[in-house]
C-alpha positions in Angstrom: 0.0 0.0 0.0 1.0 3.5 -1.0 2.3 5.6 1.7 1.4 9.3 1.1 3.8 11.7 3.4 3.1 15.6 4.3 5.8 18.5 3.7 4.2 21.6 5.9 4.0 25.3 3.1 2.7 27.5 6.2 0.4 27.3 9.0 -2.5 26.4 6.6 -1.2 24.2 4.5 0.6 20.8 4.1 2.0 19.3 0.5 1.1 15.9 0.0 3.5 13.7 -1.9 3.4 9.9 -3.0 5.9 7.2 -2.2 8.3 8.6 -5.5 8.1 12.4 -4.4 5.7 13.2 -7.0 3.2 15.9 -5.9 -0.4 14.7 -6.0 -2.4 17.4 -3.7 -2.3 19.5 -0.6 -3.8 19.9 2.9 -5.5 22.6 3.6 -7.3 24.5 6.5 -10.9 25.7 5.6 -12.5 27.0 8.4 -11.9 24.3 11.3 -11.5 20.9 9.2 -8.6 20.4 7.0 -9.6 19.7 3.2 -7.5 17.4 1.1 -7.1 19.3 -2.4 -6.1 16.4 -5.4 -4.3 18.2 -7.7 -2.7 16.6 -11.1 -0.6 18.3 -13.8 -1.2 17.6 -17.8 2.0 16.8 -20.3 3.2 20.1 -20.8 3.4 20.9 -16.6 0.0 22.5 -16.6 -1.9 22.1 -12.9 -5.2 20.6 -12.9 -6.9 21.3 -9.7 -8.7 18.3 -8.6 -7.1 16.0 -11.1 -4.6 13.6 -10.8 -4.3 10.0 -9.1 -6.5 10.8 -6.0 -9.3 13.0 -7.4 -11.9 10.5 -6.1 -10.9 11.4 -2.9 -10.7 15.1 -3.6 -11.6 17.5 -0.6 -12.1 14.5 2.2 -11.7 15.9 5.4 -9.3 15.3 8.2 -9.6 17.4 12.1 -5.7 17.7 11.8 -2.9 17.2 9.7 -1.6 13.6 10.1 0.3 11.1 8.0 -2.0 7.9 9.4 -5.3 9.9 9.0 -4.6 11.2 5.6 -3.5 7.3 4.4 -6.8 6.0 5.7 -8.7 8.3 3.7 -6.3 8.3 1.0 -6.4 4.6 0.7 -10.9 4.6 0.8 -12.3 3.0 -1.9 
């Protein structure tokens, strides 16, 4: 099973990156929760917002950033 990790940007926001470094979305803090944000890029290095490998699981929330919490709902069907 994949293993996504977190890199913090600020106080309101985490990277999330895959098992090979890629970049595949980002934590973020709306409001109280923190939203995962899929994001995806196209040939030519263009970001797609919600695209990518995990945009079925595009803006599931998490109470905190965390590594196990973010893998279980990473990993939902």
């Amino acid at each position: 099973m994949q293993q996504y990790t977190l890199a913090p940007l600020n106080a309101d926001a985490w990277r999330v990156l895959a098992p090979d470094g890629a970049h595949v979305g980002n934590l973020k803090r709306v409001g109280a929760v923190w939203k995962f944000k899929a994001i995806g890029y196209e040939a030519n290095g263009q970001l797609v917002p919600g695209g990518g490998p995990l945009t079925g699981q595009h803006n599931a929330m998490l109470p905190h950033p965390d590594a196990l919490a973010l893998n279980a709902v990473l990993h939902e069907p």
